[in-house]
C-alpha positions as a Markdown table, in Angstrom:
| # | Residue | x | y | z |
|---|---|---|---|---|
| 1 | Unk | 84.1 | 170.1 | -45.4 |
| 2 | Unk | 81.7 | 172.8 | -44.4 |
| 3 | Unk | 83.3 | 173.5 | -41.1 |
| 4 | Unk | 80.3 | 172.6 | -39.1 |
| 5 | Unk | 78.5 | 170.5 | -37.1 |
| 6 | Unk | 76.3 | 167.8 | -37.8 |
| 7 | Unk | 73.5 | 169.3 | -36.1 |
| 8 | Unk | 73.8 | 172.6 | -37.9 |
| 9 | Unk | 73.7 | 170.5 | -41.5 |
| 10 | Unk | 70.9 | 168.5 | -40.4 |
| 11 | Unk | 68.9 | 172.0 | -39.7 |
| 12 | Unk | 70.0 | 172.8 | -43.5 |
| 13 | Unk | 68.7 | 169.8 | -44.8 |
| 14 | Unk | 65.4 | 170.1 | -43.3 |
| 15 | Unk | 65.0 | 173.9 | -43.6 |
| 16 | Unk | 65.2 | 175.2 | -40.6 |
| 17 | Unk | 64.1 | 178.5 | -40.4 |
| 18 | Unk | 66.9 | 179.6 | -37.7 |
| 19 | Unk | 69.5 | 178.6 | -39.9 |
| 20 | Unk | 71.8 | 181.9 | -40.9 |
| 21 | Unk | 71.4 | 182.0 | -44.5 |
| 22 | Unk | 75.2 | 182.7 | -45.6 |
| 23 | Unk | 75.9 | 179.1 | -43.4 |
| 24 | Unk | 72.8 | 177.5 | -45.1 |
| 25 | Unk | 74.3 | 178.5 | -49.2 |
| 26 | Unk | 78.0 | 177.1 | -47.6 |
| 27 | Unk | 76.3 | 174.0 | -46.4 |
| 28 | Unk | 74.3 | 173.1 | -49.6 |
| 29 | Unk | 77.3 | 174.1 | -52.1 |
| 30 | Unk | 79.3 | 171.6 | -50.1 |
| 31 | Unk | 76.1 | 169.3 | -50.4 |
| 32 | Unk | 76.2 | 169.6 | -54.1 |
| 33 | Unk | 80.0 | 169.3 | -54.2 |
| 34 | Unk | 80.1 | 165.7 | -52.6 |
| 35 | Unk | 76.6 | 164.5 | -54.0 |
| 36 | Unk | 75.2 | 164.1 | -50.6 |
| 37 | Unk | 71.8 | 162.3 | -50.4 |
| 38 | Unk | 70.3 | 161.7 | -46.8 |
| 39 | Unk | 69.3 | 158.2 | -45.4 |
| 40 | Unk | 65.3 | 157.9 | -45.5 |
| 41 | Unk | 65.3 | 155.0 | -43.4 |
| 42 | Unk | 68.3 | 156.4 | -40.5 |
| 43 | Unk | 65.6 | 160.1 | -41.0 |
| 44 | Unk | 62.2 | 156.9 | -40.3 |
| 45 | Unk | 64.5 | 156.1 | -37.3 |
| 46 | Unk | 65.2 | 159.2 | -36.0 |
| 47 | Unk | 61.5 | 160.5 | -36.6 |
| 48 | Unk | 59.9 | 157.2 | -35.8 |
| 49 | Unk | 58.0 | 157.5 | -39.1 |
| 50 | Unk | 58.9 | 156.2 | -42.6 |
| 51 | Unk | 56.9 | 158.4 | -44.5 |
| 52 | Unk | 55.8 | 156.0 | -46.8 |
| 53 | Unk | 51.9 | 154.0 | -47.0 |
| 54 | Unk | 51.8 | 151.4 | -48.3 |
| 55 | Unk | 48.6 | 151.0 | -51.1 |
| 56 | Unk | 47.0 | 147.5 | -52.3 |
| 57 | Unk | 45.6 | 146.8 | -55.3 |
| 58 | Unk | 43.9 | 144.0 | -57.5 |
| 59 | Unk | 43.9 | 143.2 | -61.5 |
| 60 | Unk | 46.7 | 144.5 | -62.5 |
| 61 | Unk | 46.7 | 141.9 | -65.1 |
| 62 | Unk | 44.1 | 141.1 | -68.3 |
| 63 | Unk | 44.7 | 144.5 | -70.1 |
| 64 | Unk | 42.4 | 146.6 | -67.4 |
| 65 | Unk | 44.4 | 149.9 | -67.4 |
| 66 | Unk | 41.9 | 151.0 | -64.1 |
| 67 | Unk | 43.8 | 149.8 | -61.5 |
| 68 | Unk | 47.1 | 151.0 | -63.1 |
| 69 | Unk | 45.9 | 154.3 | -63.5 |
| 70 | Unk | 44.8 | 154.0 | -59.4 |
| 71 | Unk | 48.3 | 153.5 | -58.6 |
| 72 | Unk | 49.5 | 156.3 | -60.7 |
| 73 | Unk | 46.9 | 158.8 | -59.0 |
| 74 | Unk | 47.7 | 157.6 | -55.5 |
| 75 | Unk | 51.2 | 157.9 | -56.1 |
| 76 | Unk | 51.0 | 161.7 | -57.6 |
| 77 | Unk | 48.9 | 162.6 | -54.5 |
| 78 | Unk | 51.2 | 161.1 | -51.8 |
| 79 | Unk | 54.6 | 162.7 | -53.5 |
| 80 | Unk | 52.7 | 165.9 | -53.2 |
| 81 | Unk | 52.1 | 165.0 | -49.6 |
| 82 | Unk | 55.6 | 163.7 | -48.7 |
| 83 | Unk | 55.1 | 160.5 | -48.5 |
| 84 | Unk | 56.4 | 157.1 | -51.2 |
| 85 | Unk | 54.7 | 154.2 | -51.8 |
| 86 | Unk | 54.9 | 150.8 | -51.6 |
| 87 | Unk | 52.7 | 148.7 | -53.7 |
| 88 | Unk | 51.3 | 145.1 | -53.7 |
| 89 | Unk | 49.3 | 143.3 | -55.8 |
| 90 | Unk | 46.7 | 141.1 | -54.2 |
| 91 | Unk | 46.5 | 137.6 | -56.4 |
| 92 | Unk | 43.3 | 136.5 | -55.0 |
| 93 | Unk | 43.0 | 134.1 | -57.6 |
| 94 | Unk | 46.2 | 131.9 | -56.3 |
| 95 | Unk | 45.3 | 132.4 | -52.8 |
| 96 | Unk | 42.5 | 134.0 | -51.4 |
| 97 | Unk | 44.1 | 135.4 | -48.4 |
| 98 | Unk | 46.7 | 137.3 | -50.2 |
| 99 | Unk | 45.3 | 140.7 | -49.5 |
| 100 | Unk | 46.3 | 139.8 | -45.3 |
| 101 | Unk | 49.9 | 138.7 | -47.0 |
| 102 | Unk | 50.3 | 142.2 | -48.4 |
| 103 | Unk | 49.4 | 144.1 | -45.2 |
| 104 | Unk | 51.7 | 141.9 | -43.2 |
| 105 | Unk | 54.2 | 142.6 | -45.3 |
| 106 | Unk | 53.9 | 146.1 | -45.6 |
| 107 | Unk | 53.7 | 146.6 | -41.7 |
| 108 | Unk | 57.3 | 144.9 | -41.5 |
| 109 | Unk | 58.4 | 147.5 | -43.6 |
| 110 | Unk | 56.9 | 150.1 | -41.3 |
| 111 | Unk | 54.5 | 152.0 | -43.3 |
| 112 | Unk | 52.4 | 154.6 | -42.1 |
| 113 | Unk | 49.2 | 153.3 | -43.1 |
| 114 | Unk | 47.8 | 151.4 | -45.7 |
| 115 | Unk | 45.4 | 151.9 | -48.6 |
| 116 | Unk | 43.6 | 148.9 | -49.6 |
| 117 | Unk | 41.3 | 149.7 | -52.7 |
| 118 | Unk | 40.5 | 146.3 | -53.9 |
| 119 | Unk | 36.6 | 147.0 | -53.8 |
| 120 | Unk | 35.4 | 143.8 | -51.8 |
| 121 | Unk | 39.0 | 142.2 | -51.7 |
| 122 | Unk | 39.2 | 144.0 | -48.1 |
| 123 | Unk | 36.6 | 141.6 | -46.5 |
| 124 | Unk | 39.4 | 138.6 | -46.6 |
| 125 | Unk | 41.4 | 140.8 | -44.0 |
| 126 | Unk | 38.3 | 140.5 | -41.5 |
| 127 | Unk | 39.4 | 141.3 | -37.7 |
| 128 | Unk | 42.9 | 141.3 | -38.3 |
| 129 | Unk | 42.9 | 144.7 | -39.7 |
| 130 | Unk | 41.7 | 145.3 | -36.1 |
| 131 | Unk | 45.2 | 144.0 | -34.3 |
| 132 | Unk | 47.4 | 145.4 | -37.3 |
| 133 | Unk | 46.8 | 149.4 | -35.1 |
| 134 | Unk | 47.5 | 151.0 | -37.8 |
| 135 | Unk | 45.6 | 153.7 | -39.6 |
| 136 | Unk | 44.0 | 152.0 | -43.0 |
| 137 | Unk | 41.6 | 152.5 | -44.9 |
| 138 | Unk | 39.2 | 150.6 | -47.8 |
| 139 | Unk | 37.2 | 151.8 | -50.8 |
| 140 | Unk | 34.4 | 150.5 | -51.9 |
| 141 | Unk | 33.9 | 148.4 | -48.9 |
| 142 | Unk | 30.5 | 146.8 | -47.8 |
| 143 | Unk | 31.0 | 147.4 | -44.7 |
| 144 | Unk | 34.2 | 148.4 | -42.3 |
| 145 | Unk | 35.1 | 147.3 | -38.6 |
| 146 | Unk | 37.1 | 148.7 | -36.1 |
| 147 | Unk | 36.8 | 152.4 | -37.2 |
| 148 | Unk | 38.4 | 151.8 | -40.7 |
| 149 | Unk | 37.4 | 154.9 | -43.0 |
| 150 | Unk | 36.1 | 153.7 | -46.4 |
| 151 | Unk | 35.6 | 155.7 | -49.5 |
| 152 | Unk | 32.2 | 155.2 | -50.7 |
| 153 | Unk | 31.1 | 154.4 | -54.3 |
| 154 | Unk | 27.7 | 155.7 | -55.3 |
| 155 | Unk | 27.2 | 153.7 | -58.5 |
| 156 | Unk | 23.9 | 154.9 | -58.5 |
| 157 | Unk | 24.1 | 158.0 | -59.8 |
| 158 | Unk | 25.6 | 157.7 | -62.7 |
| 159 | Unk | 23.8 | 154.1 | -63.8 |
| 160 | Unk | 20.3 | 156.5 | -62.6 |
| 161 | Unk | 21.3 | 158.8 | -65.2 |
| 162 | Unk | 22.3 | 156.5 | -67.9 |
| 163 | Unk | 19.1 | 154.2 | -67.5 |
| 164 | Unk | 16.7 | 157.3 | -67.9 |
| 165 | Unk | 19.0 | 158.7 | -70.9 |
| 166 | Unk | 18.3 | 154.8 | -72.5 |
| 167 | Unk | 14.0 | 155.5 | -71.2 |
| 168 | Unk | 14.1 | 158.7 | -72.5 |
| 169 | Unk | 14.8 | 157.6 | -76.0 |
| 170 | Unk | 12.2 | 155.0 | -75.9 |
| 171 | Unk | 14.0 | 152.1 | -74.8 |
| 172 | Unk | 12.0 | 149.3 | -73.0 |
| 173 | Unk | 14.2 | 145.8 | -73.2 |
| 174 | Unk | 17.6 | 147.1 | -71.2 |
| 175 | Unk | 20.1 | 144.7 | -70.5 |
| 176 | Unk | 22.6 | 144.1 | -68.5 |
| 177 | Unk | 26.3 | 142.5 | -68.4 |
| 178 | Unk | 27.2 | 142.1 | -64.7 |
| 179 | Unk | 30.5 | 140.9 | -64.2 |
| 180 | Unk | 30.8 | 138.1 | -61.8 |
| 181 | Unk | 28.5 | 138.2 | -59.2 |
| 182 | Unk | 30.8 | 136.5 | -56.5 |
| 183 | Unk | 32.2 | 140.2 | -56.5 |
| 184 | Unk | 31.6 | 142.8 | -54.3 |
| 185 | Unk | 31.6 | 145.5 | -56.6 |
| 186 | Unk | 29.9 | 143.7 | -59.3 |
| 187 | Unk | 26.9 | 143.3 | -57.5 |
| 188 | Unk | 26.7 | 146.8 | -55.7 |
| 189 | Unk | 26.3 | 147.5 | -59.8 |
| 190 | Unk | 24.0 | 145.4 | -60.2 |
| 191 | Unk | 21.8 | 146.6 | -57.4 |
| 192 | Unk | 22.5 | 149.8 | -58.8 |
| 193 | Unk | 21.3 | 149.0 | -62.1 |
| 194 | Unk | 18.1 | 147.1 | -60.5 |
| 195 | Unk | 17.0 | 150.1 | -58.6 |
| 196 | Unk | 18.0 | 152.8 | -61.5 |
| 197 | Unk | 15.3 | 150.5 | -63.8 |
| 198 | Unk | 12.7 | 150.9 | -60.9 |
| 199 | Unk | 12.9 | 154.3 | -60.8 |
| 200 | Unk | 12.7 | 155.3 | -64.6 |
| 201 | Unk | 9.6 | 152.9 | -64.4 |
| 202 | Unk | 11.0 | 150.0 | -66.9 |
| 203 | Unk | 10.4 | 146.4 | -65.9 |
| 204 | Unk | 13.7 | 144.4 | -65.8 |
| 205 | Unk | 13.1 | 141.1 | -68.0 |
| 206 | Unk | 16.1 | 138.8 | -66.5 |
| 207 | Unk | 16.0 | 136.7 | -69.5 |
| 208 | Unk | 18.3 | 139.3 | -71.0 |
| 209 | Unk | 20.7 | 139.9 | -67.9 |
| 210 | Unk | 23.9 | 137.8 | -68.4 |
| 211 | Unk | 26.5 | 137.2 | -66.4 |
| 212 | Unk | 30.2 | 137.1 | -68.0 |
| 213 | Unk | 33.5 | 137.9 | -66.7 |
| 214 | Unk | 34.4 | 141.7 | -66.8 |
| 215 | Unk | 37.2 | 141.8 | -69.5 |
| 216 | Unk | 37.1 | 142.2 | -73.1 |
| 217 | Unk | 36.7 | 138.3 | -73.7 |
| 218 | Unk | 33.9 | 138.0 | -70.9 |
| 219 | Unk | 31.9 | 141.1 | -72.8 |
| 220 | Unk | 31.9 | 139.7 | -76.2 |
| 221 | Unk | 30.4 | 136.1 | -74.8 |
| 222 | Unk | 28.2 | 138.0 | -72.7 |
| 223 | Unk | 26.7 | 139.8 | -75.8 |
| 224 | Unk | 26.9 | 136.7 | -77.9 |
| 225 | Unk | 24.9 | 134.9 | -75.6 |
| 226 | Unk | 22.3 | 137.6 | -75.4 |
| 227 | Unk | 22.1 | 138.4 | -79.1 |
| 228 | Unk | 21.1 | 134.0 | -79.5 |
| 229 | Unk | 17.8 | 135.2 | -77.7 |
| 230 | Unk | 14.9 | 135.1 | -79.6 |
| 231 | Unk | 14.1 | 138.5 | -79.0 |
| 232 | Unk | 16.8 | 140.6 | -78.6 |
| 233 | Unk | 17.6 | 144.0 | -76.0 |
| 234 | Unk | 17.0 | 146.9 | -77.5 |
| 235 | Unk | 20.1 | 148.0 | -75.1 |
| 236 | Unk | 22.9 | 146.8 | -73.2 |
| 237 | Unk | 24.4 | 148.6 | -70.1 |
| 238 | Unk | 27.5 | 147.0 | -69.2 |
| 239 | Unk | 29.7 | 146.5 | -65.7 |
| 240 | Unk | 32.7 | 148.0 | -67.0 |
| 241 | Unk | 34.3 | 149.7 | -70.1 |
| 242 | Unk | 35.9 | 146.5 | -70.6 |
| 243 | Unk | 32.7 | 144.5 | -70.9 |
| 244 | Unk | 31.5 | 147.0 | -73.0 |
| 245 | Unk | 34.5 | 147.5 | -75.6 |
| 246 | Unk | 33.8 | 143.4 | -75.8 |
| 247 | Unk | 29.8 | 143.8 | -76.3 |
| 248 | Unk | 31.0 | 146.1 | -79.5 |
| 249 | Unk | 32.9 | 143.9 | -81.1 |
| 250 | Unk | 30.5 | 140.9 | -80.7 |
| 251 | Unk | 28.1 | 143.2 | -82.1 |
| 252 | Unk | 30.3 | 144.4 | -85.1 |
| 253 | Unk | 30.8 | 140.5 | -86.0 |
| 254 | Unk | 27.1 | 140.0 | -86.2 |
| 255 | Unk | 27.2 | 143.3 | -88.7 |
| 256 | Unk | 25.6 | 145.5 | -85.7 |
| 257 | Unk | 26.4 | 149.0 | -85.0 |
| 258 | Unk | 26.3 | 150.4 | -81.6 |
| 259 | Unk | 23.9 | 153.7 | -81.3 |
| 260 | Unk | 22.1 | 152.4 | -84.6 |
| 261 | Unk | 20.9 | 149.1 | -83.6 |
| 262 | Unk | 21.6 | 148.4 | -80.3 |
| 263 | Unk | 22.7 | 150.9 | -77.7 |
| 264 | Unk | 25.6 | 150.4 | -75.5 |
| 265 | Unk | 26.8 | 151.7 | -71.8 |
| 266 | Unk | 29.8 | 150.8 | -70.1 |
| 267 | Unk | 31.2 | 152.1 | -66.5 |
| 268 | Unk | 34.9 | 153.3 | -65.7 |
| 269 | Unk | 35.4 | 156.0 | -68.6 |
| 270 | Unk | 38.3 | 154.3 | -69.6 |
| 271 | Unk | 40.3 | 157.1 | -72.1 |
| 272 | Unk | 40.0 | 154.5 | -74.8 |
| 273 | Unk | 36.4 | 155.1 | -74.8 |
| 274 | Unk | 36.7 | 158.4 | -76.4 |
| 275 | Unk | 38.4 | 156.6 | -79.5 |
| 276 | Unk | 36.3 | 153.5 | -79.7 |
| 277 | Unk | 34.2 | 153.8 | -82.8 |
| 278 | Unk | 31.7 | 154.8 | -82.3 |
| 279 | Unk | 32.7 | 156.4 | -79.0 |
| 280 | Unk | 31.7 | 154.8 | -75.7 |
| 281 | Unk | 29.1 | 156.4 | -74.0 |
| 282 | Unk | 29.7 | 154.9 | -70.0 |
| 283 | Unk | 29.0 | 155.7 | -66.4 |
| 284 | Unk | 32.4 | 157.7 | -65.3 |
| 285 | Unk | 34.0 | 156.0 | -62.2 |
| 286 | Unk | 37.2 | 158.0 | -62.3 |
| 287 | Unk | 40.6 | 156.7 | -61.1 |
| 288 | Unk | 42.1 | 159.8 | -60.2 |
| 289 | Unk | 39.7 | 161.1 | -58.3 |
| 290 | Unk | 39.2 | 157.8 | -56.6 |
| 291 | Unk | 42.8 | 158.0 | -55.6 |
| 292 | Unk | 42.8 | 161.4 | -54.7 |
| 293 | Unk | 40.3 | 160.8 | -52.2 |
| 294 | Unk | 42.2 | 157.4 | -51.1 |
| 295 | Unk | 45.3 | 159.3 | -50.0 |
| 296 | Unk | 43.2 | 161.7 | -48.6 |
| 297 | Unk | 41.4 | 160.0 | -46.1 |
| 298 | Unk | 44.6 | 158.1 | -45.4 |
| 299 | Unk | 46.3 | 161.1 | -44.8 |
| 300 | Unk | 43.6 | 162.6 | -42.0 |
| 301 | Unk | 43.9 | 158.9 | -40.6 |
| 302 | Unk | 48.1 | 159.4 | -40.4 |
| 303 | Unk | 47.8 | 162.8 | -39.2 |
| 304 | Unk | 45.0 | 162.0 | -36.5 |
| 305 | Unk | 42.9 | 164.4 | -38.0 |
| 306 | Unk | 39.3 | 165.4 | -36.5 |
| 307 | Unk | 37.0 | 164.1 | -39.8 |
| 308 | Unk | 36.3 | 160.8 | -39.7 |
| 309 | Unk | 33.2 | 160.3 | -41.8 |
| 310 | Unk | 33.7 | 158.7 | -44.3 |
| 311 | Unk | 34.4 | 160.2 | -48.4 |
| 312 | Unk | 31.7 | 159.3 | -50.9 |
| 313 | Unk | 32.8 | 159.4 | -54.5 |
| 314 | Unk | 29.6 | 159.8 | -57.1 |
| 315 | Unk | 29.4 | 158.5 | -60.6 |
| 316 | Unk | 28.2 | 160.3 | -63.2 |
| 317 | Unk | 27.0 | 159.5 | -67.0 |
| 318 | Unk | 28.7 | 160.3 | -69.7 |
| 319 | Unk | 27.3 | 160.8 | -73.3 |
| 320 | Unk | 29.2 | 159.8 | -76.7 |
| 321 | Unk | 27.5 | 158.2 | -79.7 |
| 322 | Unk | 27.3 | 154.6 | -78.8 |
| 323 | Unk | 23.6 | 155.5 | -77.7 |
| 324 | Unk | 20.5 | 156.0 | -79.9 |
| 325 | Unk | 17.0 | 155.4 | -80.1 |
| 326 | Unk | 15.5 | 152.0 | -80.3 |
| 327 | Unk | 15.4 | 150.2 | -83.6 |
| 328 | Unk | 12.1 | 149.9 | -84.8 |
């Protein structure tokens, strides 16, 4: 319909700079006339690329919006970049090898790489990740083989600055919800939290250290079961927001108030923390820029780019009113 050849629409499409311009506006009229779209997969062929990665996440269920907002992020990022997404969900809980289910499935569909951000999920793909030669990468990962880039999580930082904000004020019996311990993640918190009460000089009484799931029902038994004590924490710092927003409301059915009797610290910064009430102050452990950083790395990785260290992404404390002094 244009009176040319293919080649010469097939520069047009891809934007060829040679192109004459006056043959390039006759070419996409007749484009817009028919409703052309091009083939992805016949372009993957031709280019021996797909241009999409594949990403793998976990939790998607139990009213966590976190790893949602991952995929959202990581999504953004890669459009930006040229790339689409595939996505998997890795059920651990149904089978523990899932995570190698969802890699193998995405390299039949010939991604580019993969992005596994599962934070300790990754270890169940042990050497095969190895033989899969393919560029991948983790984040929050204890360790990688093979050369795998990993995005770091300091969780120090921002639990450092949240346990001196709770010593500052006078606090002296901190606790601590930690999530399962079985988890990767949940005990890199932990040992963050241990070593941020060392450093601001408080002792760490275990007797008020509890260890609950990290959703909104596991944080309400969690601070159930600390509030039977005989002498109660002065404050709590949680594993998540989700814990938290849980420790709250156990706290409200006792007729508690977080900030006036107990203090309370969560870690994600959910955006439901700014309406909690009172608000939620927490340790922020941002999706977004987590995701950024994801695609980024997996980007250099595609590209064969020169940096290879890996990215290190540090929380930081946030302040809102769910903190106070200690209640004499």
């Amino acid at each position: 319909m244009a009176r040319v050849s293919h080649s010469t629409v097939s520069r047009v499409i891809n934007n060829v700079a040679t192109v004459d311009p006056k043959l390039s506006r006759r070419v996409l009229a007749v484009i817009e006339e028919v409703g052309y779209r091009p083939n992805h997969q016949a372009q993957a062929l031709a280019r021996g690329r797909s241009q999409t990665v594949g990403l793998i996440v976990s939790e998607l269920s139990g009213g966590n919006p976190f790893f949602a907002e991952i995929i959202l992020y990581f999504e953004r990022a890669a459009v930006a970049g040229g790339y689409e997404v595939l996505v998997s969900f890795a059920d651990t809980e149904t089978d523990p090898n899932h995570v190698s289910v969802c890699a193998q499935r995405m390299i039949e569909r010939q991604v580019d790489g993969i992005a596994v951000m599962t934070f300790g999920m990754e270890q169940a793909l042990g050497n095969k990740a190895e033989s899969f030669n393919l560029p991948m990468v983790y984040a929050g990962a204890d360790h990688t083989q093979g050369g795998i880039r990993n995005v770091r999580i300091n969780y120090l930082t921002g639990i450092r600055d949240a346990v001196k904000h709770l010593a500052d004020f006078g606090h002296r019996r901190i606790g601590y919800l930690t999530g399962q311990l079985m988890m990767n993640s949940m005990r890199a918190r932990y040992e963050a939290f241990r070593k941020a009460m060392k450093s601001a000089g408080v002792g760490l009484d275990k007797q008020i250290v509890a260890e609950c799931d990290h959703t909104l029902e596991g944080g309400s038994q969690g601070m159930a079961n600390l509030l039977n004590l005989p002498k109660l924490p002065t404050a709590v710092v949680c594993c998540n927001d989700m814990a938290a927003i849980g420790a709250l409301k156990a706290l409200s059915l006792k007729g508690l108030r977080a900030g006036k009797d107990m203090s309370i610290i969560g870690l994600d910064d959910l955006p439901l923390c700014k309406f909690m009430q009172p608000s939620l102050s927490t340790v922020r452990f941002s999706p977004k820029e987590l995701a950024g950083l994801g695609f980024q790395a997996l980007l250099e990785e595609i590209q064969g780019s020169e940096h290879k260290g890996d990215y290190e992404y540090k929380t930081q404390f946030v302040l809102r009113e769910s903190t106070g002094a200690p209640r004499e």
